[in-house]
SEFIZA-3560 file (N, C-alpha, C; in Angstrom, 3 decimals):
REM SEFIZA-3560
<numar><xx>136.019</xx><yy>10.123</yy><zz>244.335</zz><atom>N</atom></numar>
<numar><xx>134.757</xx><yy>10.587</yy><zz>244.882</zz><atom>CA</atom></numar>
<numar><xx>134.697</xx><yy>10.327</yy><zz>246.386</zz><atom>C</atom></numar>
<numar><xx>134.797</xx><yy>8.915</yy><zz>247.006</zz><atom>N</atom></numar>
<numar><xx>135.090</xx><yy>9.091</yy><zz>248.289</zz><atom>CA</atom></numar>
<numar><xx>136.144</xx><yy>9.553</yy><zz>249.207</zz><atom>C</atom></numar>
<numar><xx>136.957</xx><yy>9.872</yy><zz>248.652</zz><atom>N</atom></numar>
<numar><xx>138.003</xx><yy>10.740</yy><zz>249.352</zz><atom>CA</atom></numar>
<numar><xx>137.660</xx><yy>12.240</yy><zz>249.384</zz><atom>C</atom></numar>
<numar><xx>136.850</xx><yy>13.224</yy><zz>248.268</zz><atom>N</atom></numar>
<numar><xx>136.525</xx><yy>14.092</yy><zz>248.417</zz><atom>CA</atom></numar>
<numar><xx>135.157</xx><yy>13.971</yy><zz>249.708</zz><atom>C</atom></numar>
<numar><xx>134.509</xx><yy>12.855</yy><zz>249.965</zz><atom>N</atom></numar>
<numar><xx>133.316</xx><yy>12.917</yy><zz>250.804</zz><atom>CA</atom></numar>
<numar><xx>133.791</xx><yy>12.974</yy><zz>251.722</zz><atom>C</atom></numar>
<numar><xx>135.172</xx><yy>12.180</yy><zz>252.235</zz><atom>N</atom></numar>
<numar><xx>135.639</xx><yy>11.915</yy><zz>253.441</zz><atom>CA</atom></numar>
<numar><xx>136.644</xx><yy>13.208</yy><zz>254.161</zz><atom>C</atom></numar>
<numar><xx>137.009</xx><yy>13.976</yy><zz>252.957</zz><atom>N</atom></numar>
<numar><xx>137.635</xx><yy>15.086</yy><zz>253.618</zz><atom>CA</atom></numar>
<numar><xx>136.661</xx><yy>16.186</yy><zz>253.717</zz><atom>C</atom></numar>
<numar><xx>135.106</xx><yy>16.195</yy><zz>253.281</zz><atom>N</atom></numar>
<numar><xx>134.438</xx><yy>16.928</yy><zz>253.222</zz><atom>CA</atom></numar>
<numar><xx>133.551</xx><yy>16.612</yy><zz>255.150</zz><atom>C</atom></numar>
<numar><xx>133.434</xx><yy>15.494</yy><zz>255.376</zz><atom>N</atom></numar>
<numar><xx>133.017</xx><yy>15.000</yy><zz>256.671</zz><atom>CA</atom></numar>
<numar><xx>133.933</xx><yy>15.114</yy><zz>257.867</zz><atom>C</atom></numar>
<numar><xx>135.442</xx><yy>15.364</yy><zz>257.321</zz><atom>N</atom></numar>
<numar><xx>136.361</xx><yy>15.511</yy><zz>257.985</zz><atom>CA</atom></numar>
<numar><xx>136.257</xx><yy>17.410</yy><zz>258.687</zz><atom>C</atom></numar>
<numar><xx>135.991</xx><yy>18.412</yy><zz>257.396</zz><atom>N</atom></numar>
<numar><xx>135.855</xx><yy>19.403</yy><zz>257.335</zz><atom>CA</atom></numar>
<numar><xx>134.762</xx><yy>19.593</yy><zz>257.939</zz><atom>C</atom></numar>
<numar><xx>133.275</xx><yy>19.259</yy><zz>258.103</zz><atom>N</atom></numar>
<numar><xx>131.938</xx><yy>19.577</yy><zz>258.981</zz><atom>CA</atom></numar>
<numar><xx>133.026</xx><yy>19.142</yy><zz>260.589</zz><atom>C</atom></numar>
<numar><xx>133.354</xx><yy>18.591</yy><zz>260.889</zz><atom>N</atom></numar>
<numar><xx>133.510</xx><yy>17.928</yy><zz>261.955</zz><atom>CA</atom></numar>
<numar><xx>134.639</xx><yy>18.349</yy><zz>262.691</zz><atom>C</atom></numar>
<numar><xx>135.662</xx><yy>19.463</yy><zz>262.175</zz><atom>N</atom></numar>
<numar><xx>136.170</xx><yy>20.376</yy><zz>262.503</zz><atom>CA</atom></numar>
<numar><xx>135.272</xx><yy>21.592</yy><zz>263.222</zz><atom>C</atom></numar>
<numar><xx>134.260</xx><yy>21.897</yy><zz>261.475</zz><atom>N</atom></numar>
<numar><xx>133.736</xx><yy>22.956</yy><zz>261.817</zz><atom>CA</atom></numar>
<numar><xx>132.806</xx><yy>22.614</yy><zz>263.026</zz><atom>C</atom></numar>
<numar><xx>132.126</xx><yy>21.693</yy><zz>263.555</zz><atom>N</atom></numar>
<numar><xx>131.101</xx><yy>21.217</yy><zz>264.792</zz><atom>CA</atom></numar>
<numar><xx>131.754</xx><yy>21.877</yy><zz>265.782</zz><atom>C</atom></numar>
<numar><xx>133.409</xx><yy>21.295</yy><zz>265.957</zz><atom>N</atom></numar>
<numar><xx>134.141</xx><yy>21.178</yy><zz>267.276</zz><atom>CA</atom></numar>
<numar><xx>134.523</xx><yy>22.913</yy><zz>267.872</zz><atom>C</atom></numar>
<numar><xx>134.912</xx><yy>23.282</yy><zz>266.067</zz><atom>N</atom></numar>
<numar><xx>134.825</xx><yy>25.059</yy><zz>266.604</zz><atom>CA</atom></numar>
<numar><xx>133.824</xx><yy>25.646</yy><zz>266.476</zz><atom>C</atom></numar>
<numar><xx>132.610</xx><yy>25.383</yy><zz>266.257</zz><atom>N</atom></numar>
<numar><xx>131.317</xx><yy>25.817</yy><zz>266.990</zz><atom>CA</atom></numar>
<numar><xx>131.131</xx><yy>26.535</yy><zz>267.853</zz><atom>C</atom></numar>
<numar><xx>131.391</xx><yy>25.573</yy><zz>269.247</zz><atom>N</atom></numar>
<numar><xx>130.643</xx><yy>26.096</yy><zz>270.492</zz><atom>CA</atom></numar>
<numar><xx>132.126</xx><yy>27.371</yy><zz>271.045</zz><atom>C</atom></numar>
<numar><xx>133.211</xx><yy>27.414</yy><zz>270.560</zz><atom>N</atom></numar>
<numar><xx>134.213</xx><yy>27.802</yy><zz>271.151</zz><atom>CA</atom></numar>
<numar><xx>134.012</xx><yy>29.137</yy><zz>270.217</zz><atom>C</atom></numar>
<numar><xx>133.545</xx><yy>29.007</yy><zz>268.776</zz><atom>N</atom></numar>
<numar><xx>133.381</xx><yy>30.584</yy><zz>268.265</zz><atom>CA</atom></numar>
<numar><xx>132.121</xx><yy>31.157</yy><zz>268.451</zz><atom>C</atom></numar>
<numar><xx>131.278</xx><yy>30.383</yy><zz>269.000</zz><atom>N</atom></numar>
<numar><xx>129.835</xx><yy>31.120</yy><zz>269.507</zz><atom>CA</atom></numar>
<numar><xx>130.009</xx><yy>31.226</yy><zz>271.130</zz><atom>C</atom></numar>
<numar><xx>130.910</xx><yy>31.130</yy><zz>272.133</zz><atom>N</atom></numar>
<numar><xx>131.110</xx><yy>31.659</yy><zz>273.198</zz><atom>CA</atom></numar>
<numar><xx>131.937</xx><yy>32.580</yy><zz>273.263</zz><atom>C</atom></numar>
<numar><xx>133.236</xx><yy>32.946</yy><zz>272.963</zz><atom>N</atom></numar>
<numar><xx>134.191</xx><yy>34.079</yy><zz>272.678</zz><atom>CA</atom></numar>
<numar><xx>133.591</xx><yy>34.880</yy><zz>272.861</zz><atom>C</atom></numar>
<numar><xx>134.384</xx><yy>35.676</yy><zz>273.783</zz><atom>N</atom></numar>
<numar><xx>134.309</xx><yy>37.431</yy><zz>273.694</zz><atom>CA</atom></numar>
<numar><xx>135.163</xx><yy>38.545</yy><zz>273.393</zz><atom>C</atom></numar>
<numar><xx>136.240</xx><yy>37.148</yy><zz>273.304</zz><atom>N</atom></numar>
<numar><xx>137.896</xx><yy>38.462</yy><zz>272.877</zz><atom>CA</atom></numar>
<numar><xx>137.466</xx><yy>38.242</yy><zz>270.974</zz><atom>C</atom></numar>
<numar><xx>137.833</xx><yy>39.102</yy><zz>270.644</zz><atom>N</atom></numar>
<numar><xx>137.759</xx><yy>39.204</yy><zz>269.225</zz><atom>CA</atom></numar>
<numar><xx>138.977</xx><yy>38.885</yy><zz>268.663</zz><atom>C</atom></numar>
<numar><xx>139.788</xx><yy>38.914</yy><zz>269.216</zz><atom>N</atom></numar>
<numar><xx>141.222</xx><yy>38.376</yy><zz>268.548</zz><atom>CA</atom></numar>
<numar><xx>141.670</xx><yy>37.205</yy><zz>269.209</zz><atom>C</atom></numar>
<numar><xx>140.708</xx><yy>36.333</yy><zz>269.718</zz><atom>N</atom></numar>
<numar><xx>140.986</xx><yy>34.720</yy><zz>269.478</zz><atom>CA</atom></numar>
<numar><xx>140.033</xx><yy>34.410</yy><zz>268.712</zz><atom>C</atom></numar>
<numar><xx>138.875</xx><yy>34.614</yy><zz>268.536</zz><atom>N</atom></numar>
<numar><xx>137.510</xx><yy>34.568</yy><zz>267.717</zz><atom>CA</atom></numar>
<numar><xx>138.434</xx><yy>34.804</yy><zz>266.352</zz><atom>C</atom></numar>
<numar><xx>138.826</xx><yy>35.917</yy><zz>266.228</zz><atom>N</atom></numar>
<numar><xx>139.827</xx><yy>35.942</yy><zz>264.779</zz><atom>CA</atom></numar>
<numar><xx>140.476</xx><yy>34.167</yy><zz>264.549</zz><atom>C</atom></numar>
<numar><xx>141.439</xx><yy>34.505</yy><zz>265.410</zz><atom>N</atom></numar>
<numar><xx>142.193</xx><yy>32.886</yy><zz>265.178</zz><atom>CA</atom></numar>
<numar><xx>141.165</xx><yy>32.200</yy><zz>265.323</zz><atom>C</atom></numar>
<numar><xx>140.255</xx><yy>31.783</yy><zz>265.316</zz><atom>N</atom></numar>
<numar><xx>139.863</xx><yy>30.490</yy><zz>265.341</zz><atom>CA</atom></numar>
<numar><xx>138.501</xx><yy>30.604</yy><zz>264.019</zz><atom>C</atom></numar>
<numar><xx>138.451</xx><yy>31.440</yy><zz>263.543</zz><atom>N</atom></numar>
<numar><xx>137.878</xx><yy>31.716</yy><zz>262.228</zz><atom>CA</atom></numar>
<numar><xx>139.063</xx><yy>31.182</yy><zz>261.527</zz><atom>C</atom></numar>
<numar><xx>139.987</xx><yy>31.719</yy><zz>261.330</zz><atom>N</atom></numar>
<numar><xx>141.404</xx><yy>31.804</yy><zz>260.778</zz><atom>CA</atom></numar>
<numar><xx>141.293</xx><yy>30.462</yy><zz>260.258</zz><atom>C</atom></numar>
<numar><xx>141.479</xx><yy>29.962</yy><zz>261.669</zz><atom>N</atom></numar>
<numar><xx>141.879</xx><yy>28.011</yy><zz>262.000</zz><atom>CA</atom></numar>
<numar><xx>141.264</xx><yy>27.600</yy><zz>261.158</zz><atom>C</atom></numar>
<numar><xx>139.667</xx><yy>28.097</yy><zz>260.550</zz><atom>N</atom></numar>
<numar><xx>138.686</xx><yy>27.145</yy><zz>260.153</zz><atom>CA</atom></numar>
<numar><xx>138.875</xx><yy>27.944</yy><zz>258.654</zz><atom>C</atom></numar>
<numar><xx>139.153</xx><yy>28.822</yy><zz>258.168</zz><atom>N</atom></numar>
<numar><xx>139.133</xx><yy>29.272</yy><zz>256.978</zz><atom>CA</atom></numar>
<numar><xx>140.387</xx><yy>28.230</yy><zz>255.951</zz><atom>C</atom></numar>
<numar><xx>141.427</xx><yy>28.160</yy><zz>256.718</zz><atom>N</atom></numar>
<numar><xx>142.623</xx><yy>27.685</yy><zz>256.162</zz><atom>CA</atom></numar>
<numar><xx>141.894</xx><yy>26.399</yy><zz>255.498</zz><atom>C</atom></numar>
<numar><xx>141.274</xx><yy>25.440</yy><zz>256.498</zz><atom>N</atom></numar>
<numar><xx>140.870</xx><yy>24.001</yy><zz>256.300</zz><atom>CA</atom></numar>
<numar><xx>140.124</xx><yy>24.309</yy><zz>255.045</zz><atom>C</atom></numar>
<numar><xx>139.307</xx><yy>24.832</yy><zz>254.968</zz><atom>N</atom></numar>
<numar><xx>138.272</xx><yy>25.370</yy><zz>253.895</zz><atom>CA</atom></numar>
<numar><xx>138.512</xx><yy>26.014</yy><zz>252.468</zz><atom>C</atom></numar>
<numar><xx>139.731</xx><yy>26.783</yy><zz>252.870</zz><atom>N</atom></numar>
<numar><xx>140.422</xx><yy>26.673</yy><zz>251.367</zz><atom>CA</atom></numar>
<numar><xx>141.042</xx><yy>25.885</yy><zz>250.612</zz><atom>C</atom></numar>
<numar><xx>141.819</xx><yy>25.037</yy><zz>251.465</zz><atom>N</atom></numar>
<numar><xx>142.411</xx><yy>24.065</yy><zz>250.993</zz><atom>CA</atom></numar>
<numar><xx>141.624</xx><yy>22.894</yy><zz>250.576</zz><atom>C</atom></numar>
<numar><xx>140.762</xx><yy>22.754</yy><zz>251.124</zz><atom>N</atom></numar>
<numar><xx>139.271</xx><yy>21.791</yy><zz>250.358</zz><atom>CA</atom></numar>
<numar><xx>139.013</xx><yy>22.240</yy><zz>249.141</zz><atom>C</atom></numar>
<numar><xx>138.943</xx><yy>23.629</yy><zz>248.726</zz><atom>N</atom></numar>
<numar><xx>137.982</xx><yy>24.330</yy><zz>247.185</zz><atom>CA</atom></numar>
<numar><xx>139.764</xx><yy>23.834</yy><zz>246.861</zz><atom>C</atom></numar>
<numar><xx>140.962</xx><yy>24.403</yy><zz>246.965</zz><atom>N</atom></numar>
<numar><xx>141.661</xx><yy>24.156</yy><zz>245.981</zz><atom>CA</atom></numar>
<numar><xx>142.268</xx><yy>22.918</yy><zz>245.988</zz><atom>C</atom></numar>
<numar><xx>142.073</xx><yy>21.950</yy><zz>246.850</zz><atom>N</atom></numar>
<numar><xx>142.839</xx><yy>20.634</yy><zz>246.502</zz><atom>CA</atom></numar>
<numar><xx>141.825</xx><yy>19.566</yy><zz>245.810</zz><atom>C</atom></numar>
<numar><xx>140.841</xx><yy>20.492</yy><zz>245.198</zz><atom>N</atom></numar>
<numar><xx>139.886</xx><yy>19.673</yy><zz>244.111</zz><atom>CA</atom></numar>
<numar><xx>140.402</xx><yy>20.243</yy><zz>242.313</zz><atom>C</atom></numar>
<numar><xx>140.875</xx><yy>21.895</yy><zz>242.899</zz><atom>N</atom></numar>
<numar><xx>141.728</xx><yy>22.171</yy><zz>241.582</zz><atom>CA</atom></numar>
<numar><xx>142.880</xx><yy>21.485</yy><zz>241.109</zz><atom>C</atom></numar>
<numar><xx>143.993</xx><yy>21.180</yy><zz>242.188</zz><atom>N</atom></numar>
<numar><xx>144.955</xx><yy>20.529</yy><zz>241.772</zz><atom>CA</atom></numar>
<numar><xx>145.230</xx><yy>18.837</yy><zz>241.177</zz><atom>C</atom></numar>
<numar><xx>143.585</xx><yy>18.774</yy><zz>241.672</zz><atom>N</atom></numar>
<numar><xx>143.456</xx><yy>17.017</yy><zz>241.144</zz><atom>CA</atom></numar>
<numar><xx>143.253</xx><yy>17.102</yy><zz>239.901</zz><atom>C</atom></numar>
<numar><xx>142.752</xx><yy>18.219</yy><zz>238.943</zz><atom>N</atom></numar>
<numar><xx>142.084</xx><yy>17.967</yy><zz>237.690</zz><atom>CA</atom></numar>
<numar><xx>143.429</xx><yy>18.229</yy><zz>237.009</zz><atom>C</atom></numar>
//
């Protein structure tokens, strides 16, 4: 349980840092990558709760 909290606080705190950098962008294809950046982290959170069970 605390390891899922701690990679879940780990994950907000990513997402904080790419915040201000995907709400200033104007090229759309770094805005891509850096969605990208933050999608990867985010899947791997939903499925590395599948592979524990």
């Amino acid at each position: 349980m605390t390891n899922r909290l701690i990679q879940f606080i780990a994950l907000c705190m990513l997402g904080l840092f790419f915040l201000p950098y995907i709400w200033k962008l104007k090229q759309f294809d770094l805005l891509a990558i850096l969605i990208m950046g933050m999608v990867l982290p985010i899947v791997d959170f939903i499925t590395s709760r599948e592979k524990s069970k």
